[in-house]
C-alpha positions in Angstrom: -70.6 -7.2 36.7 -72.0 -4.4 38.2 -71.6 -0.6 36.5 -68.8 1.0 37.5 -66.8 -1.6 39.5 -63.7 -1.2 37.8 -60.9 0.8 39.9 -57.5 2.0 39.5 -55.7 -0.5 42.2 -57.3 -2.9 39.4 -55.7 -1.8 36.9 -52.1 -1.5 38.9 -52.4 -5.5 39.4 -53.2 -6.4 36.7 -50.6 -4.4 34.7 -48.1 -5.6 37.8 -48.7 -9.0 37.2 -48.3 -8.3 33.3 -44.8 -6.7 33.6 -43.4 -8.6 36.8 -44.3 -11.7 35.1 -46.2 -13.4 37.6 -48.0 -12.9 41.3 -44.8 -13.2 43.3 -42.9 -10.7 41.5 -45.6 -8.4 41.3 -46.4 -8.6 45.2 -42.9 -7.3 45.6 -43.6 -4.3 43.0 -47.1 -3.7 44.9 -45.7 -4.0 48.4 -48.4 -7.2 49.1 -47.7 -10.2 50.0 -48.2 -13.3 47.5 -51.8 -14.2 48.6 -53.2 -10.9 48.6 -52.6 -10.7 45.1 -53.8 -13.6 44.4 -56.9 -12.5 46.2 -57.5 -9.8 44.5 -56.9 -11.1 41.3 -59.8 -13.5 41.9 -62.1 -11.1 43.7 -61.0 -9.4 40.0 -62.2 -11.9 37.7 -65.5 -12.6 40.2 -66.7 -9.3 39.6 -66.1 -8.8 36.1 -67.4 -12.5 35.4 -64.0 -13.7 33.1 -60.7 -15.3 33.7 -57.6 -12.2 33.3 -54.5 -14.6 33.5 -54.9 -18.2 32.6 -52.4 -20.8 35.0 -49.8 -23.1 33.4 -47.4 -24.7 35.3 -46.5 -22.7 37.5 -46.5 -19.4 34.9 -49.8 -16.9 35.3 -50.4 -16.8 31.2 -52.6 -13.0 30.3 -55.7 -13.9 28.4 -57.4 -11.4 26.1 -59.9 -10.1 28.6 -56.7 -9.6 30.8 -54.6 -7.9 27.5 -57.1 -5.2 27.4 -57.3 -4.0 30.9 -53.3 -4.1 30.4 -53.6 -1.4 27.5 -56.1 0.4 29.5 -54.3 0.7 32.2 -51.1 2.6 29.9 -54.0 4.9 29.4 -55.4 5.8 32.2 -53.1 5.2 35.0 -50.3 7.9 33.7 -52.7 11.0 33.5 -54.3 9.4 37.2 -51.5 10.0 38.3 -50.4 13.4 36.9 -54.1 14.7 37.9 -53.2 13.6 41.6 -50.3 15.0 41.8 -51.4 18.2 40.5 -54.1 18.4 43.6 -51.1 17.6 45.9 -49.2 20.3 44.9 -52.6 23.2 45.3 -53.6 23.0 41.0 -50.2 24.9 40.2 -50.9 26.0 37.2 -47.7 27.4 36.2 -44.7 25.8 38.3 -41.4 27.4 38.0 -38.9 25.3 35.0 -35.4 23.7 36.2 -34.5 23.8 31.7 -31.0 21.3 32.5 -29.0 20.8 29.4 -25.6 18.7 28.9 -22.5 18.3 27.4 -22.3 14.6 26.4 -25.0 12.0 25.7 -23.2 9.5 28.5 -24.9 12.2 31.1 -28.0 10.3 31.2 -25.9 6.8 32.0 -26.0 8.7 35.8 -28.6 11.6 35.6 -32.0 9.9 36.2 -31.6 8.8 39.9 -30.3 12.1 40.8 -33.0 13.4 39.0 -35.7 11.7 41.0 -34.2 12.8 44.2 -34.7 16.5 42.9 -38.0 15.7 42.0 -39.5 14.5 45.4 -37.8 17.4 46.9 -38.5 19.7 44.9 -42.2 18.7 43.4 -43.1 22.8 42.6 -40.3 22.9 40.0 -40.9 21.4 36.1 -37.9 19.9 34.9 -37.3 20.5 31.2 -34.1 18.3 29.6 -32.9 19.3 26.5 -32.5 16.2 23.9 -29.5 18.0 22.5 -26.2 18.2 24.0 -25.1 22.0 24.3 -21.4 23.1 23.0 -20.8 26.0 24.8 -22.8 27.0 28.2 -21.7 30.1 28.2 -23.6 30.7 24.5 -27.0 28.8 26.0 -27.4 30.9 29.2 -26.8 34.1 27.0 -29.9 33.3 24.7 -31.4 32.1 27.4 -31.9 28.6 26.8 -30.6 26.7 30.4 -30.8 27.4 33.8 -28.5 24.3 34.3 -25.5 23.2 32.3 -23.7 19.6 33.3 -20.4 20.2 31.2 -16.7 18.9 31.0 -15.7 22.4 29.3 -17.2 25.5 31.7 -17.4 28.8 30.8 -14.1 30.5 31.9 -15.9 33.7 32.4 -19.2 34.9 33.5 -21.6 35.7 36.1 -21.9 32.1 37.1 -21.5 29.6 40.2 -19.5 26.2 39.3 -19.8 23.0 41.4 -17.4 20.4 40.7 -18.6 17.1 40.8 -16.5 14.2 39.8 -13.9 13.0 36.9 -14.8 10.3 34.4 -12.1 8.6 31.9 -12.4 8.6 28.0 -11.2 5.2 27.0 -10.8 3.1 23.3 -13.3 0.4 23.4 -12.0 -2.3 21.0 -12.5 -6.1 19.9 -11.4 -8.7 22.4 -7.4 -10.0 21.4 -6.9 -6.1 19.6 -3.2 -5.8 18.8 -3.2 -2.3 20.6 -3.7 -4.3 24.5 -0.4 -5.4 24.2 1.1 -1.8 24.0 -1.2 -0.8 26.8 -2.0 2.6 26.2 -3.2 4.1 22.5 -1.9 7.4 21.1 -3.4 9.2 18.2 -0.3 8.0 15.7 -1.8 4.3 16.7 -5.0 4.9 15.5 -4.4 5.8 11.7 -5.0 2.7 10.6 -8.1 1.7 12.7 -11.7 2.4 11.7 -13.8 4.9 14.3 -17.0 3.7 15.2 -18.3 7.0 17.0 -22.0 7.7 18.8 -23.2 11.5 18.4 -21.1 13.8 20.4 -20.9 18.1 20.9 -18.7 19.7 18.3 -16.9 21.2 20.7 -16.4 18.1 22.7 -15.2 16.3 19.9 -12.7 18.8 18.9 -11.3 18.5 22.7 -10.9 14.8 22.5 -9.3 15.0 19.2 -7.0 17.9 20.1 -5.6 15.9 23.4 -5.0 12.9 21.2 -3.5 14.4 18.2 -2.3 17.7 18.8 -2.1 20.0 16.1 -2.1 17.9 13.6 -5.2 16.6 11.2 -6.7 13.1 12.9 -6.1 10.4 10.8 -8.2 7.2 10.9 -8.6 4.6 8.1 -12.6 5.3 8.5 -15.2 7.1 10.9 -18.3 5.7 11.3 -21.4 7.5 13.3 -24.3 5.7 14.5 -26.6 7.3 16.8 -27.0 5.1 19.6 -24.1 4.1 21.9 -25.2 0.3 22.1 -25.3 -0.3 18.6 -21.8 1.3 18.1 -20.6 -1.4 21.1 -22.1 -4.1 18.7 -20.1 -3.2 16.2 -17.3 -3.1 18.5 -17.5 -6.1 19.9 -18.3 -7.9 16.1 -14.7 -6.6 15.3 -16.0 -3.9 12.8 -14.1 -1.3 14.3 -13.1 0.7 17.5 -14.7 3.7 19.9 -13.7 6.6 21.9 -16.2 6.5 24.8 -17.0 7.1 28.3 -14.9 4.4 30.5 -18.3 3.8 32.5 -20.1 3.3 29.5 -18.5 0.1 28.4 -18.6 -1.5 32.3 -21.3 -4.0 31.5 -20.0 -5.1 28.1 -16.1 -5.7 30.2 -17.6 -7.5 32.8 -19.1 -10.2 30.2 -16.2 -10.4 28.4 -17.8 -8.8 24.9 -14.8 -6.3 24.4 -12.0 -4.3 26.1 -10.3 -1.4 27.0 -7.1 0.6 26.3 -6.2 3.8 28.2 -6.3 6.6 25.7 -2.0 8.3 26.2 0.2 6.9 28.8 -1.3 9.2 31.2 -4.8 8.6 30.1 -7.9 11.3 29.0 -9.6 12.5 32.2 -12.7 14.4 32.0 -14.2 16.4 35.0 -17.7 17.4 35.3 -19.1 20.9 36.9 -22.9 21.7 37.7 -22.9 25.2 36.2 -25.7 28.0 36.6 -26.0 31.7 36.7 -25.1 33.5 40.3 -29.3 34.6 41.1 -31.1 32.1 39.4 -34.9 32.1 40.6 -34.3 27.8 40.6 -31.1 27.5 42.7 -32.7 25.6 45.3 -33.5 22.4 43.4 -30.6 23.0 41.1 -28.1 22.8 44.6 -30.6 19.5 45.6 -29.4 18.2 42.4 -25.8 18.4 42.0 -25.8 17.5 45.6 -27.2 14.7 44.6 -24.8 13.9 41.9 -21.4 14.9 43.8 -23.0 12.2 46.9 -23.6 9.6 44.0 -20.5 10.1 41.8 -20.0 8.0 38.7 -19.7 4.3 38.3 -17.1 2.9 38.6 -14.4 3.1 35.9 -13.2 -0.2 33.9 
């Protein structure tokens, strides 16, 4: 092996071929055809004098020589690619932050690919999410927390521009057979004897929910259960342990296999709508308008 012969495209293949799961799959992630990976995958192993992925059948098998460039290639390809990036855009040192902040965790069930729209547009501006949902967006532009606030409750007054973007449905995920499908609908008066299996919401967004669904009165449930992920509170659905108030789109993949089902919250059912909200001025308006853009031309999945 000579010094120095190792290069980036080598470790993209061979970290392709590791997560594709063989030389076909990862032409297709490489945009190469089938024999130039294999090509290069030998000219690979020529230079460096050892075997990377070991054939059986007709699976490509990684050997240990081929497990190490893997892990250096999670090293060293992610800052590669940062570094370049940061030439392409002039060494920027201090680029302008999009801080985008949301009302509900199900957000990020539709967020990302508008998100990477925005960011090939708009490659100057650092996006900054916030991990917590916000309760009011009025409160986080005062302290000056957002510039961006993706929210089913908008501030009713303010200095600020609102862009609807679409309506989602809150809908009771339950065990397949659930005596409630036969009624159709569920109200809050059906629910006092069911225990809540619940994912982390906003105060404020529970307190909506609850407010539509019981009125005035105290919510009564046999039990309330929070876990913090949304797929372990469907497992626990769908094992008969309890039901869920949650996005309708959220449960689409679970429906189509059959795992649970759905019942329309109220005879008229619990409609949510979403508005892109930001101050009138602010210095990021460009990408934010790219972005909502993005989202009102995408829209939601489809509802169950």
């Amino acid at each position: 092996m000579q010094e120095g012969s190792l290069e980036a495209r080598d470790l993209r293949l061979v970290l392709a071929i590791a997560e594709a799961g063989g030389a076909t799959r990862a032409a297709k992630r490489l945009h190469l055809s089938q024999s130039a990976v294999s090509h290069q995958l030998r000219g690979l192993e020529e230079r460096l004098g050892v075997l990377l992925y070991r054939r059986d059948g007709r699976s490509l098998v990684i050997t240990p020589a081929g497990q190490r460039l893997v892990e250096l290639a999670h090293q060293v390809l992610p800052p590669l690619l940062e570094a370049e990036l940061e030439i392409k855009r002039g060494f920027v040192k201090e680029r302008p932050k999009l801080r985008l902040a949301t009302q509900c965790y199900t957000a990020y069930h539709w967020l990302p690919k508008a998100l990477v729209v925005m960011a090939a547009e708009h490659p100057e501006v650092e996006l900054v999410i916030s991990h917590e949902v916000i309760g009011s967006p009025a409160e986080a532009f005062d302290e000056g927390l957002v510039d961006l606030a993706l929210c089913v409750h908008p501030p009713a007054r303010g200095d600020f521009k609102r862009v609807p973007l679409f309506k989602d449905e809150i809908m009771l995920a339950v065990p397949r057979g659930h005596a409630l499908l036969k009624k159709g609908y569920a109200e809050g008066k059906d629910l006092a004897d069911q225990t809540l299996i619940q994912t982390n919401v906003s105060s404020a967004e529970r307190d909506h929910l609850l407010k539509r669904l019981f009125g005035e009165a105290p919510p009564k449930f046999q039990r309330v259960l929070r876990l913090p992920v949304a797929e372990a509170v469907l497992d626990m659905v769908q094992a008969g342990l309890g039901v869920s108030i949650l996005a309708g789109f959220t449960l689409n993949a679970r429906l189509a296999r059959g795992d649970i089902e759905a019942v329309r919250l109220t005879r008229r059912g619990l409609l949510r709508h979403w508005s892109g909200v930001f101050p009138k001025g602010s210095p990021v308006a460009g990408p934010i308008v790219t972005l909502l853009g993005e989202l009102k031309h995408a829209g939601l999945p489809a509802r169950p």
